[in-house]
PDBQT receptor file of N, H, CA, C and O in Angstrom, charges set to zero:
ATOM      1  N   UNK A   1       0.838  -1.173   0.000  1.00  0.00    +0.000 N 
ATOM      2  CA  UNK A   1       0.000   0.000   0.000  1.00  0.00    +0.000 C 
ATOM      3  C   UNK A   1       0.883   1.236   0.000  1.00  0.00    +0.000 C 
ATOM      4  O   UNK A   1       1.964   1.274   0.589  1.00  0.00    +0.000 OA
ATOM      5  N   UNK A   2       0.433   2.113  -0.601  1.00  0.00    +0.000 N 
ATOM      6  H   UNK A   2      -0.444   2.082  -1.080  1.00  0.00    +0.000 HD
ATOM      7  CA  UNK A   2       0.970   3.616  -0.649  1.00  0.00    +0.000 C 
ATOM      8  C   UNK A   2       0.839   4.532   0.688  1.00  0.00    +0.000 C 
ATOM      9  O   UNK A   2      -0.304   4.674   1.124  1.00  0.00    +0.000 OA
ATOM     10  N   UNK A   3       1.806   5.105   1.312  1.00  0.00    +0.000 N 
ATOM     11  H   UNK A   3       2.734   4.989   0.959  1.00  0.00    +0.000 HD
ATOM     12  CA  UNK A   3       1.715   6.102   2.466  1.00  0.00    +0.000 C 
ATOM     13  C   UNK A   3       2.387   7.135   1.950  1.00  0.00    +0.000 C 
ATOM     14  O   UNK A   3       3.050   6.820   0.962  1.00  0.00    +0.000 OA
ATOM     15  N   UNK A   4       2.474   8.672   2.385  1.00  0.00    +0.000 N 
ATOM     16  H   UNK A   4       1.935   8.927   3.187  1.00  0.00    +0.000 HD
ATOM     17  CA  UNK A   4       3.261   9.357   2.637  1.00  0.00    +0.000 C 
ATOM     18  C   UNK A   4       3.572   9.896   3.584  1.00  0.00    +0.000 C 
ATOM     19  O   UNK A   4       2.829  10.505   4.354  1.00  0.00    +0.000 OA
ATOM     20  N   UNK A   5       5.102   9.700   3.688  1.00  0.00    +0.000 N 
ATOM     21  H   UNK A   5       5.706   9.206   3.063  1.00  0.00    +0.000 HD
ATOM     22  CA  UNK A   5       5.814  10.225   5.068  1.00  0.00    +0.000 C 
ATOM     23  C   UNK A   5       6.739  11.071   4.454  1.00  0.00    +0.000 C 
ATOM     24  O   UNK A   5       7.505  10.939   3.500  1.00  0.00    +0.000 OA
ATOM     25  N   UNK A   6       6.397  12.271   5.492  1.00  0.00    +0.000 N 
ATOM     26  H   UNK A   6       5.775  12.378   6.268  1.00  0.00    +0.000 HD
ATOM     27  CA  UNK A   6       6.844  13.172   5.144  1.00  0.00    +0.000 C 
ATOM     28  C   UNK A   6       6.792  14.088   3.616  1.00  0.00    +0.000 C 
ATOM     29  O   UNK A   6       7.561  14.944   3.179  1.00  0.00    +0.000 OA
ATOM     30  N   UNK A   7       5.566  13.504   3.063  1.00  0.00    +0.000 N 
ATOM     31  H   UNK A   7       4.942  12.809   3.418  1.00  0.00    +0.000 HD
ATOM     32  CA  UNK A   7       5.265  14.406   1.572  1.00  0.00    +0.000 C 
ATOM     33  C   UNK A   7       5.795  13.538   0.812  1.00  0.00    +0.000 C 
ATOM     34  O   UNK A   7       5.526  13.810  -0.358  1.00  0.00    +0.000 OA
ATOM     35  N   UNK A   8       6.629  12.315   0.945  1.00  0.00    +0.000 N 
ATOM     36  H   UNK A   8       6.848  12.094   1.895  1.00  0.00    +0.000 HD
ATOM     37  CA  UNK A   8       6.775  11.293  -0.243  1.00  0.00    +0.000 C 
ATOM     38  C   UNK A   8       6.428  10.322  -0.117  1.00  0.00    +0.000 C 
ATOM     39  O   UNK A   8       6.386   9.804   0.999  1.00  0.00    +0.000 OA
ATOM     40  N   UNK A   9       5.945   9.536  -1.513  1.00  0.00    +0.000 N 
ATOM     41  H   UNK A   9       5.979   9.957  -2.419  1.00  0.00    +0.000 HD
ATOM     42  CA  UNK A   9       5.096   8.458  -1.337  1.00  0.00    +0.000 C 
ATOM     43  C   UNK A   9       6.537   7.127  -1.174  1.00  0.00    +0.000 C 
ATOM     44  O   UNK A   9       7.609   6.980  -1.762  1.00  0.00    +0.000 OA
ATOM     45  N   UNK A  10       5.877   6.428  -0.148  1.00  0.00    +0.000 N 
ATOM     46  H   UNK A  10       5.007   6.547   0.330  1.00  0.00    +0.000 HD
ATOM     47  CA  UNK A  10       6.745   5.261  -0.010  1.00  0.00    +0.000 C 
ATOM     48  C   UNK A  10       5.412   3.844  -0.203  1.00  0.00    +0.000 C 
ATOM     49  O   UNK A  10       4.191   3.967  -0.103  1.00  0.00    +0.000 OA
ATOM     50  N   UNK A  11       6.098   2.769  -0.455  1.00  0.00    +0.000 N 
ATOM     51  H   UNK A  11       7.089   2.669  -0.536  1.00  0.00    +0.000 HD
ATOM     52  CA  UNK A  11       5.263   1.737  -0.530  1.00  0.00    +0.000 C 
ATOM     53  C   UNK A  11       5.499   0.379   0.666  1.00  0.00    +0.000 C 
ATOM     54  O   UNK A  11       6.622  -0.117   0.758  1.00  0.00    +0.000 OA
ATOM     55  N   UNK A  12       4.527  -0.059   1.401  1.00  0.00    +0.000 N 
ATOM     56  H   UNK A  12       3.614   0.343   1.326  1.00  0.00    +0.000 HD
ATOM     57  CA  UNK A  12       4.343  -0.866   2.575  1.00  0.00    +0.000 C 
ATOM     58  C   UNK A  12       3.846  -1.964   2.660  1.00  0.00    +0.000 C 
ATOM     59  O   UNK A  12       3.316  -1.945   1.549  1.00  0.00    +0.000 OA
ATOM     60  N   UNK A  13       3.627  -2.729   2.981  1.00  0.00    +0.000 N 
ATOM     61  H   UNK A  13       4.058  -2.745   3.884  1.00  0.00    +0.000 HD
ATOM     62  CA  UNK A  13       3.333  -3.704   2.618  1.00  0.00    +0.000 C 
ATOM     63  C   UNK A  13       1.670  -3.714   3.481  1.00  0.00    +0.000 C 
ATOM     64  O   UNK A  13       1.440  -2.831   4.307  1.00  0.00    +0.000 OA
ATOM     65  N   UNK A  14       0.744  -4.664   3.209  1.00  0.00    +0.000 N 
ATOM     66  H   UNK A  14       0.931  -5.381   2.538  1.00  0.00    +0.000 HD
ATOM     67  CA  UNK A  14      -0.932  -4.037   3.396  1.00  0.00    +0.000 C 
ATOM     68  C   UNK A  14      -0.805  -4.085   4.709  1.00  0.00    +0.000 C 
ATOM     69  O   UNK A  14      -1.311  -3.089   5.226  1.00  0.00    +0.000 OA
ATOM     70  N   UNK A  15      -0.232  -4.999   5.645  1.00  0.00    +0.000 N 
ATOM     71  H   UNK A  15       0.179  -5.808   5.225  1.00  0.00    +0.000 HD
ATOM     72  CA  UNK A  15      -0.260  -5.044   6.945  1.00  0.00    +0.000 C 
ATOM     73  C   UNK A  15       0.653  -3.882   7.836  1.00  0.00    +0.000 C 
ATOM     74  O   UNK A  15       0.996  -3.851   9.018  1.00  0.00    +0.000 OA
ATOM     75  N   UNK A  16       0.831  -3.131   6.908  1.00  0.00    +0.000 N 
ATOM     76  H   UNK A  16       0.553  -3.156   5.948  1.00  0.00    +0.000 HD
ATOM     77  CA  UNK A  16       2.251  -2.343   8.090  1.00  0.00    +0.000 C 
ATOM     78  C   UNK A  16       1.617  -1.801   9.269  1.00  0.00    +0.000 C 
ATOM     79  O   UNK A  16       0.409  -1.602   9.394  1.00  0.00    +0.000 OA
ATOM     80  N   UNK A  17       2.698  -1.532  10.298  1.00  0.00    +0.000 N 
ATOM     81  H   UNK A  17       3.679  -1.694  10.197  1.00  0.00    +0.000 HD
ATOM     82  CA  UNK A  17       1.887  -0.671  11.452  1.00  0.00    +0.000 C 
ATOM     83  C   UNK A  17       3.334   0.451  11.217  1.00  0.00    +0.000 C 
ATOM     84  O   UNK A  17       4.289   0.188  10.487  1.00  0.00    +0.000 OA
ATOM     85  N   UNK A  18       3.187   1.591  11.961  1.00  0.00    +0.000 N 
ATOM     86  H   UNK A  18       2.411   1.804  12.554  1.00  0.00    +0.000 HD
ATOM     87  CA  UNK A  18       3.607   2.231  12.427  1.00  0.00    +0.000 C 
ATOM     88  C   UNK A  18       5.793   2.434  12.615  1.00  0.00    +0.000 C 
ATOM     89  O   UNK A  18       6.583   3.326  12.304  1.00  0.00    +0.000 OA
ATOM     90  N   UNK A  19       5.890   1.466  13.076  1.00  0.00    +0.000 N 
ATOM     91  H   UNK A  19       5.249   0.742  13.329  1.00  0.00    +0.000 HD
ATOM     92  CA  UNK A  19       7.551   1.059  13.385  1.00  0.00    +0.000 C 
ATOM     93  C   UNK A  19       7.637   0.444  11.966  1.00  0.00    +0.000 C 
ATOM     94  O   UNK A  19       8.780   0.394  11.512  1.00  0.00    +0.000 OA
ATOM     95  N   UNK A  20       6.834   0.059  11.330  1.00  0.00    +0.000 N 
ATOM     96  H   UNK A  20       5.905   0.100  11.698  1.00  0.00    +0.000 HD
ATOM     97  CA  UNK A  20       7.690  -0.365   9.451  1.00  0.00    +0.000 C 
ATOM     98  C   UNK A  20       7.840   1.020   8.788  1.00  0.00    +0.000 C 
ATOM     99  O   UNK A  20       8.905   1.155   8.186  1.00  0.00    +0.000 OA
ATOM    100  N   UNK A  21       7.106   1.952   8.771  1.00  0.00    +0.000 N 
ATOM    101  H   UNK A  21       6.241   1.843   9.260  1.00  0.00    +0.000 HD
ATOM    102  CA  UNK A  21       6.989   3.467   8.244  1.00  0.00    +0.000 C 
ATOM    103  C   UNK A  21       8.387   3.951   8.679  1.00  0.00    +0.000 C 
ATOM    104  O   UNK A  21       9.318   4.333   7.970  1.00  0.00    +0.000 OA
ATOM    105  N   UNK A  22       8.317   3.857   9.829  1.00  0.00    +0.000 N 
ATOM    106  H   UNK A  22       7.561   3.547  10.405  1.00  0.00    +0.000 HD
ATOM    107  CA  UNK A  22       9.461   4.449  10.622  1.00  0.00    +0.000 C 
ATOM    108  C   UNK A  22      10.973   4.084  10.067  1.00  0.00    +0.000 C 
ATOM    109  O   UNK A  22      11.884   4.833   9.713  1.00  0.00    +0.000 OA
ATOM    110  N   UNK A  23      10.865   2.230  10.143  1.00  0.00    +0.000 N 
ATOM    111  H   UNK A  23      10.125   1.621  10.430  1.00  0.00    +0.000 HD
ATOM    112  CA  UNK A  23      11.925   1.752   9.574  1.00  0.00    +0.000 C 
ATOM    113  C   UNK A  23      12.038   2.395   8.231  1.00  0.00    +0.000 C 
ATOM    114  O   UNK A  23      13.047   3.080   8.065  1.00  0.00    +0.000 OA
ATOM    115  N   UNK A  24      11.133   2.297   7.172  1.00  0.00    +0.000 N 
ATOM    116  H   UNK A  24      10.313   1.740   7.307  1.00  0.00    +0.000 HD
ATOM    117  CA  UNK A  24      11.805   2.471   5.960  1.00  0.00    +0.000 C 
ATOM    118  C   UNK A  24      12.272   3.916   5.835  1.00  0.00    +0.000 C 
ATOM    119  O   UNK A  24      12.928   3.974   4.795  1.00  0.00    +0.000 OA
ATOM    120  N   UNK A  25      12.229   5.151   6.448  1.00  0.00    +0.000 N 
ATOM    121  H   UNK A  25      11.697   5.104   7.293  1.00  0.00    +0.000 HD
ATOM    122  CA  UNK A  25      12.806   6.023   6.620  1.00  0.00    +0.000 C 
ATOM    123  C   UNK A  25      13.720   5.986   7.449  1.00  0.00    +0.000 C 
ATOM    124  O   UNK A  25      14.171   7.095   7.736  1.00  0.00    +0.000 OA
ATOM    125  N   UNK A  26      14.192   5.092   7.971  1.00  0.00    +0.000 N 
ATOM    126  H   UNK A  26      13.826   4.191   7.738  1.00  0.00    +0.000 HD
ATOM    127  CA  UNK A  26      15.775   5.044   9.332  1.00  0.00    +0.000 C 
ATOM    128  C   UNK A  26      15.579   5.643  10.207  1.00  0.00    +0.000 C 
ATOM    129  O   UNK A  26      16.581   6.178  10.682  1.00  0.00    +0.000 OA
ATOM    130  N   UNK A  27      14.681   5.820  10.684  1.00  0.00    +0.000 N 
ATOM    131  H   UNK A  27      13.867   5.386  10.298  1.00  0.00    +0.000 HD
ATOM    132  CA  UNK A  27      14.198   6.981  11.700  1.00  0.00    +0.000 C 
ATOM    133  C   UNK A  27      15.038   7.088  12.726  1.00  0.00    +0.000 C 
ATOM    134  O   UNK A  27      15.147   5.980  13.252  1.00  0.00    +0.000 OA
ATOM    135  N   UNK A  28      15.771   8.003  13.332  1.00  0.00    +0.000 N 
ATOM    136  H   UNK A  28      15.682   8.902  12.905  1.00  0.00    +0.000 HD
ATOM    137  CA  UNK A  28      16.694   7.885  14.482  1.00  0.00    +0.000 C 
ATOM    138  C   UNK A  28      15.966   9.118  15.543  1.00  0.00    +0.000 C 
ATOM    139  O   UNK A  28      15.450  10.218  15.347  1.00  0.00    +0.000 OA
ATOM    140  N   UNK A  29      16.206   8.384  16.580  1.00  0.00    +0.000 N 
ATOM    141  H   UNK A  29      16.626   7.491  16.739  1.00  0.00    +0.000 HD
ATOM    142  CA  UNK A  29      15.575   9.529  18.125  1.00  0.00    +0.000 C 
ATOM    143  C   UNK A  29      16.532  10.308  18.472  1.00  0.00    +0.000 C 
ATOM    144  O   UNK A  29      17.700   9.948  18.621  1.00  0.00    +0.000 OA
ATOM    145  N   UNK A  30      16.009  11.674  18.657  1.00  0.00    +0.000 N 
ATOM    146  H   UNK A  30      15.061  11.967  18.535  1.00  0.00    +0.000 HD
ATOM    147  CA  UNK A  30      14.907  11.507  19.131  1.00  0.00    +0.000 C 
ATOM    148  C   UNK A  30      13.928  12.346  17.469  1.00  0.00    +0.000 C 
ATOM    149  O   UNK A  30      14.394  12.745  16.401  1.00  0.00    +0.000 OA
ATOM    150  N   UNK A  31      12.347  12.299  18.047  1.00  0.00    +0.000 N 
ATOM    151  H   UNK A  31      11.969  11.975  18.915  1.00  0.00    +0.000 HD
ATOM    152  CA  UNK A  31      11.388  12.573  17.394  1.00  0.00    +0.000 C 
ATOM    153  C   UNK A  31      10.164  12.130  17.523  1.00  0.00    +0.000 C 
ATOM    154  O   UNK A  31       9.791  11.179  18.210  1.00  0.00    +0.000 OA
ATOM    155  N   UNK A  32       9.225  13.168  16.526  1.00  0.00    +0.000 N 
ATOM    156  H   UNK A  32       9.528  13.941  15.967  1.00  0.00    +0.000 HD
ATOM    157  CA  UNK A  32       7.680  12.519  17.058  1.00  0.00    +0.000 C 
ATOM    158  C   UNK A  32       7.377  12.227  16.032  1.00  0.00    +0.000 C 
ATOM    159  O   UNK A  32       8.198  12.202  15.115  1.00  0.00    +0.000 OA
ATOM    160  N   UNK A  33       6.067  11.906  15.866  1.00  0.00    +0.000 N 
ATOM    161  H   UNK A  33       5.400  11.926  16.611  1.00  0.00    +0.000 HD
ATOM    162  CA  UNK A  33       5.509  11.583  14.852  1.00  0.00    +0.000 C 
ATOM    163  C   UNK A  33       3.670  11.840  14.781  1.00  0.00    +0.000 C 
ATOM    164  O   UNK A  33       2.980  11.559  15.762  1.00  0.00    +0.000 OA
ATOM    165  N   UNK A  34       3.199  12.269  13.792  1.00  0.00    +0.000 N 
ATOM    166  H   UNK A  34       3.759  12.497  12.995  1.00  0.00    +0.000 HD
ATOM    167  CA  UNK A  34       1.667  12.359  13.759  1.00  0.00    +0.000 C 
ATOM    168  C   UNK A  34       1.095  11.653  12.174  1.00  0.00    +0.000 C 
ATOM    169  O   UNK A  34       1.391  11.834  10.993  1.00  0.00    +0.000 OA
ATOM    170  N   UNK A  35       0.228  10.866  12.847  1.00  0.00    +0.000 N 
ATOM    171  H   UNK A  35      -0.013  10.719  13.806  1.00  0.00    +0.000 HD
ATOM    172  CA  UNK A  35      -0.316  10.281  11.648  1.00  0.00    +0.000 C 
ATOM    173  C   UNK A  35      -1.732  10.838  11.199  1.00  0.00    +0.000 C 
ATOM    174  O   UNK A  35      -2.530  11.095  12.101  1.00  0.00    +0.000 OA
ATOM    175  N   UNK A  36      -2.104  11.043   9.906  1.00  0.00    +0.000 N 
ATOM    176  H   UNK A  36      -1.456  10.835   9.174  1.00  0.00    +0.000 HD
ATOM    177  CA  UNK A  36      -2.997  11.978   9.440  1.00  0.00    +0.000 C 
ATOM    178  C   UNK A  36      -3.498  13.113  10.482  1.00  0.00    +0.000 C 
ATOM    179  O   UNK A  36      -4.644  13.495  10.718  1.00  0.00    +0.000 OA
ATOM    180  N   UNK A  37      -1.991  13.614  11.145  1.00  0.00    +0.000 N 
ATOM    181  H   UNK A  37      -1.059  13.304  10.953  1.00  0.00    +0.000 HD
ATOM    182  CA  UNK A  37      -2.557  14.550  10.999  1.00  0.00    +0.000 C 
ATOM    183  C   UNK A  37      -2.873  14.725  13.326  1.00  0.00    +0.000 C 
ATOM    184  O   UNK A  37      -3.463  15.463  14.114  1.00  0.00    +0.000 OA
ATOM    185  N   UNK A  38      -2.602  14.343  13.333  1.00  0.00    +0.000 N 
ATOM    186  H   UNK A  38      -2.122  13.743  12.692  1.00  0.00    +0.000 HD
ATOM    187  CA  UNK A  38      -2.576  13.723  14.986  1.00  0.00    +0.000 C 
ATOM    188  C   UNK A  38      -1.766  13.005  15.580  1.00  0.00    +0.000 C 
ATOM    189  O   UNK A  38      -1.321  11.927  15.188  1.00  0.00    +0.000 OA
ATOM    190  N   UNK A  39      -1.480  13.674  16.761  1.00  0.00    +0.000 N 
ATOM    191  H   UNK A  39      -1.841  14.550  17.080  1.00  0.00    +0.000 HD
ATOM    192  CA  UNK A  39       0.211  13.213  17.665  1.00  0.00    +0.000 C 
ATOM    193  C   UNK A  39      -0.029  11.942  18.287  1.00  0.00    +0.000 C 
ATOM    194  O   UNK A  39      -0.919  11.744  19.114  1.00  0.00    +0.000 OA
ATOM    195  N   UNK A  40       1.031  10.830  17.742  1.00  0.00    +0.000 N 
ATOM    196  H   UNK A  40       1.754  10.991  17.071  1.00  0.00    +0.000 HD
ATOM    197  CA  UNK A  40       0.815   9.527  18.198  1.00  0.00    +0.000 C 
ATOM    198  C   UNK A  40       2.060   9.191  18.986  1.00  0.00    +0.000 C 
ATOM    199  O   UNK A  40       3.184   9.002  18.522  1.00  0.00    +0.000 OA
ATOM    200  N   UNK A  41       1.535   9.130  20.750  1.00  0.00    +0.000 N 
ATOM    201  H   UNK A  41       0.622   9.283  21.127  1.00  0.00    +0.000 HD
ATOM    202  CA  UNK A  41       2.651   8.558  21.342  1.00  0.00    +0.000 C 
ATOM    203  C   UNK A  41       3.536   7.416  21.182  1.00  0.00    +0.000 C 
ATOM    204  O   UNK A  41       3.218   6.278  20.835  1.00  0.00    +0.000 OA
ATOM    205  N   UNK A  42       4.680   7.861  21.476  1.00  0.00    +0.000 N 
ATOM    206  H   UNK A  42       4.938   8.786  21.758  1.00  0.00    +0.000 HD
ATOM    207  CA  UNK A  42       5.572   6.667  21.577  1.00  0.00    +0.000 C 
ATOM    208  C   UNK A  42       4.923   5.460  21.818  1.00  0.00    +0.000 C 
ATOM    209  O   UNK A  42       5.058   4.485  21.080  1.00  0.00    +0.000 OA
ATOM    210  N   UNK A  43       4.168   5.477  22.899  1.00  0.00    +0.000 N 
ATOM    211  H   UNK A  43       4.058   6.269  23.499  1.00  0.00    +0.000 HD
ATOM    212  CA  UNK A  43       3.903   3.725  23.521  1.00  0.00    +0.000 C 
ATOM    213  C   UNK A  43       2.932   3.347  22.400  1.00  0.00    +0.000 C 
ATOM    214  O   UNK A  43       2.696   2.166  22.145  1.00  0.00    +0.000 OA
ATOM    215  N   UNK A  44       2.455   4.216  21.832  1.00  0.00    +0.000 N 
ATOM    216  H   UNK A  44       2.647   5.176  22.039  1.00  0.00    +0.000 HD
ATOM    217  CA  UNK A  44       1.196   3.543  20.827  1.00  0.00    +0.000 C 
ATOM    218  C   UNK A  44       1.609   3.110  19.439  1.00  0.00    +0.000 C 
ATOM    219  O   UNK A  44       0.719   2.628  18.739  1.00  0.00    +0.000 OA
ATOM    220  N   UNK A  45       2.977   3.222  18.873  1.00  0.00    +0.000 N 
ATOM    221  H   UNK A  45       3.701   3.613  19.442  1.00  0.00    +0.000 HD
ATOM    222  CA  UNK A  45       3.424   3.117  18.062  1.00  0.00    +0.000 C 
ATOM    223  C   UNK A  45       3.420   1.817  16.999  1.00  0.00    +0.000 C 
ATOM    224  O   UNK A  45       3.307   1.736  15.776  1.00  0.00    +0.000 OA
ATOM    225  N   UNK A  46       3.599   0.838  18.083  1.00  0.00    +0.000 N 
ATOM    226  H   UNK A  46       3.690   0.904  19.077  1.00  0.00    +0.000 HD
ATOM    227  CA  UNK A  46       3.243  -0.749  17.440  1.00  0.00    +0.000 C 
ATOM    228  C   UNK A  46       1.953  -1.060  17.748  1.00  0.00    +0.000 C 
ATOM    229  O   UNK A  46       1.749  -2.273  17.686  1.00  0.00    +0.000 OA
ATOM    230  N   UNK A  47       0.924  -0.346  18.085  1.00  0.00    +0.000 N 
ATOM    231  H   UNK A  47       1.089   0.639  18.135  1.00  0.00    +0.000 HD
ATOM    232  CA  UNK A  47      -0.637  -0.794  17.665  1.00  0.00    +0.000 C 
ATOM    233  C   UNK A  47      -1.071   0.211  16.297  1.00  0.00    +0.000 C 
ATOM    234  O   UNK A  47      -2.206   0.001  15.870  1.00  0.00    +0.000 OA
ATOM    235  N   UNK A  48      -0.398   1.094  15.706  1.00  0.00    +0.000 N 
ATOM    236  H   UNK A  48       0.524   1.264  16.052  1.00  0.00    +0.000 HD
ATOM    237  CA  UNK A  48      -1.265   1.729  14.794  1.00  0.00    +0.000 C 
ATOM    238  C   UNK A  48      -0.933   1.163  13.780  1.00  0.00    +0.000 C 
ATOM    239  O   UNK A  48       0.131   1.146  13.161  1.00  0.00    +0.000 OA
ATOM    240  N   UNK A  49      -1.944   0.665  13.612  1.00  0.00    +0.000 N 
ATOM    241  H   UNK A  49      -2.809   0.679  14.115  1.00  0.00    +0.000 HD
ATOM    242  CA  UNK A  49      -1.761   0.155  11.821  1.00  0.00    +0.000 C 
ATOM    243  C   UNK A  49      -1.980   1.057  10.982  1.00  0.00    +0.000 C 
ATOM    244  O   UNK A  49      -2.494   2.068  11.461  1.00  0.00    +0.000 OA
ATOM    245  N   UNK A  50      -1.702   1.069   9.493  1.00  0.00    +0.000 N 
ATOM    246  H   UNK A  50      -1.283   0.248   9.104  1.00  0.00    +0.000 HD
ATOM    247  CA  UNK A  50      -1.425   2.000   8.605  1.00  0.00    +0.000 C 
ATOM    248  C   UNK A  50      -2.552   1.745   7.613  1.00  0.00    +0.000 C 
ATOM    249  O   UNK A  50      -3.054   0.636   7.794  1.00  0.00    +0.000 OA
ATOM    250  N   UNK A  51      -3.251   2.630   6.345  1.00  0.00    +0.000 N 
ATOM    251  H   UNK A  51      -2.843   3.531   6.198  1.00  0.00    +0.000 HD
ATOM    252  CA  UNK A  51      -3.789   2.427   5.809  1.00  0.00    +0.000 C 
ATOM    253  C   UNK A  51      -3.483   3.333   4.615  1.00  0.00    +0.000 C 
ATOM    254  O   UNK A  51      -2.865   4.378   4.822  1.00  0.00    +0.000 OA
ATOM    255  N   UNK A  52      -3.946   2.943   3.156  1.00  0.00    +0.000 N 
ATOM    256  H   UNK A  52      -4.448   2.095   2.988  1.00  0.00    +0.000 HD
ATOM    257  CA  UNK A  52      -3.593   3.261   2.116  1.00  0.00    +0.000 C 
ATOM    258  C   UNK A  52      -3.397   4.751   2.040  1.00  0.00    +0.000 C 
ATOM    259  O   UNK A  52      -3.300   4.526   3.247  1.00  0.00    +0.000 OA
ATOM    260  N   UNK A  53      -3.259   5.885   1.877  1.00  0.00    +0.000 N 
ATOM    261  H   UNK A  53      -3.338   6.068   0.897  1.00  0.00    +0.000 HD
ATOM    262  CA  UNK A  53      -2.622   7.011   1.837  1.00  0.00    +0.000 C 
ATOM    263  C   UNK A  53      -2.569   7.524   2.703  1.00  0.00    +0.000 C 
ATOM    264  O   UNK A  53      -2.593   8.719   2.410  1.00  0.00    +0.000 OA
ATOM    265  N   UNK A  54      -2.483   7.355   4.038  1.00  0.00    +0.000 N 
ATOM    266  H   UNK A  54      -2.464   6.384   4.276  1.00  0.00    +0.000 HD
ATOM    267  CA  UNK A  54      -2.617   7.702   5.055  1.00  0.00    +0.000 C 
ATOM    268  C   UNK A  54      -0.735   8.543   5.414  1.00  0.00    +0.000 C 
ATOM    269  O   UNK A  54       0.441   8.286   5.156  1.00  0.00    +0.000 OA
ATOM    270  N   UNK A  55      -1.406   9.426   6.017  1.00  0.00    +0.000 N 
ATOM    271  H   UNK A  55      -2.361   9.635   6.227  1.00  0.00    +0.000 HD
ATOM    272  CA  UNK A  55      -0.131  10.347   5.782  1.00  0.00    +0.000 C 
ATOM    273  C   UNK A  55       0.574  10.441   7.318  1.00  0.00    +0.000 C 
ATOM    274  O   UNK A  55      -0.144  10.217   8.293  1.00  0.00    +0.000 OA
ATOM    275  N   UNK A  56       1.954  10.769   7.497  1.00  0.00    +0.000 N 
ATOM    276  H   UNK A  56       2.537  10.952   6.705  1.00  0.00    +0.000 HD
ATOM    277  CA  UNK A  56       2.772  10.341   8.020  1.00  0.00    +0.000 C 
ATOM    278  C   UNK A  56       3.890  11.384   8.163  1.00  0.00    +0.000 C 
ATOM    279  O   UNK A  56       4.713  11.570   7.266  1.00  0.00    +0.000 OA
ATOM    280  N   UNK A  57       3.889  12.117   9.426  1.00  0.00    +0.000 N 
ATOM    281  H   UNK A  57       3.221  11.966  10.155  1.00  0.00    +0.000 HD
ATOM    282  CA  UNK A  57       4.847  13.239  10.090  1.00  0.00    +0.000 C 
ATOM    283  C   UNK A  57       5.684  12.771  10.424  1.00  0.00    +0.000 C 
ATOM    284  O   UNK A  57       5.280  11.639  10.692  1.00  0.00    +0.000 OA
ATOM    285  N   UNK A  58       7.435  12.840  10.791  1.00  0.00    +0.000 N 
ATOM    286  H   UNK A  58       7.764  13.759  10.573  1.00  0.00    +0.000 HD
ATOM    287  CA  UNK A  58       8.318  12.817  11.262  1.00  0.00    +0.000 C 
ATOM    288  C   UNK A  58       8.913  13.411  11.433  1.00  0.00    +0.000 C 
ATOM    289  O   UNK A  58       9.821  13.755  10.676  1.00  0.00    +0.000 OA
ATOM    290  N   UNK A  59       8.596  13.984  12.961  1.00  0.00    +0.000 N 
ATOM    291  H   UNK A  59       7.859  13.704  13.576  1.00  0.00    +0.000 HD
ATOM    292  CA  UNK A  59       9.547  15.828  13.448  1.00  0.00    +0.000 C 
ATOM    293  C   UNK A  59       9.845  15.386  13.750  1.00  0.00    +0.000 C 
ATOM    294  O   UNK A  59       9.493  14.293  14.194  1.00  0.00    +0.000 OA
ATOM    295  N   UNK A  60      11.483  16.341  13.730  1.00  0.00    +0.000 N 
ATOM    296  H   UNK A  60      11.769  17.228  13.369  1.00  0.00    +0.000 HD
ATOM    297  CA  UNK A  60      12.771  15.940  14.591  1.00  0.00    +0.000 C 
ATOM    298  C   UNK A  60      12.516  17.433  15.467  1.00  0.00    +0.000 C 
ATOM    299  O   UNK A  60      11.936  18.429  15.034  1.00  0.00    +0.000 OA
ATOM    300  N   UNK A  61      13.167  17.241  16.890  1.00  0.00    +0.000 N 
ATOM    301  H   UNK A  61      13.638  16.431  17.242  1.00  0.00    +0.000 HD
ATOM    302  CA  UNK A  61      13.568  18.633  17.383  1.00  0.00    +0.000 C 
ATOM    303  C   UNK A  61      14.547  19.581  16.779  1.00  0.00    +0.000 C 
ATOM    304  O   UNK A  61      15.538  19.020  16.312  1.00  0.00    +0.000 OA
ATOM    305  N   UNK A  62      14.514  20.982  16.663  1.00  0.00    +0.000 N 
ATOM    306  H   UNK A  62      13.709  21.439  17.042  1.00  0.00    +0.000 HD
ATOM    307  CA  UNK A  62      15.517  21.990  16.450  1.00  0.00    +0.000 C 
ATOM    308  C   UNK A  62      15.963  22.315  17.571  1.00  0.00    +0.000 C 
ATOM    309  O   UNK A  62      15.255  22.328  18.578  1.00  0.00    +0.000 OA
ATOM    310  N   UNK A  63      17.156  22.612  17.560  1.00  0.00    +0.000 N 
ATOM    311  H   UNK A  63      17.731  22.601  16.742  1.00  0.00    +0.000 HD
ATOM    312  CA  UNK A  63      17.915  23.367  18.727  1.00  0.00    +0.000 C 
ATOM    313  C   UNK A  63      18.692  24.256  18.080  1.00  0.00    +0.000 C 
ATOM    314  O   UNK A  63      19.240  24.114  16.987  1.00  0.00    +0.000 OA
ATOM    315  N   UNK A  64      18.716  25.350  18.942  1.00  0.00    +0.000 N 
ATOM    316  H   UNK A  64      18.270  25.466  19.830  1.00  0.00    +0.000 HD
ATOM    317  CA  UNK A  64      19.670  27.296  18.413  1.00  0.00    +0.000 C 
ATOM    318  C   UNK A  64      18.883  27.588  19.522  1.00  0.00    +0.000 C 
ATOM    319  O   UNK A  64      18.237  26.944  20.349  1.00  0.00    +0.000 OA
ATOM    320  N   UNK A  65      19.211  29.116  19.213  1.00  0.00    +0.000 N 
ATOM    321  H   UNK A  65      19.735  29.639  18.541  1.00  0.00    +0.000 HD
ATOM    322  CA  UNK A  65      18.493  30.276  19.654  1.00  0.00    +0.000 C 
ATOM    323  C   UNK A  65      18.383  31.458  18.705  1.00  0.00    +0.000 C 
ATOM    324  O   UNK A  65      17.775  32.472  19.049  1.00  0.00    +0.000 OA
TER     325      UNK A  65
């Protein structure tokens, strides 16, 4: 199935949850993440399953001043 993370389309397999999205971008911590659109905690990460265009945030923190 088709997702986009982060504004590009990547392809998943129909069952993905959450930590496969992650994987196929290398995701390194720290960071959050919101799926369509809504902040999904850490602990909930391996229950969200994914669905066909369902879109996919990956903020990292900035640091400066």
């Amino acid at each position: 199935m088709k997702v986009l993370i982060n504004g590009h389309p990547y392809e998943l397999a129909a069952d993905a949850r959450l930590p496969d999205a992650l994987a196929a971008i290398e995701a390194k911590p720290p960071f959050a993440v919101a799926l369509n659109r809504e902040f999904v905690p850490r602990s909930d990460y391996a229950a969200r399953t994914l669905k066909a265009n369902d879109q996919i945030e990956v903020i990292r923190p900035v640091t400066g001043g």
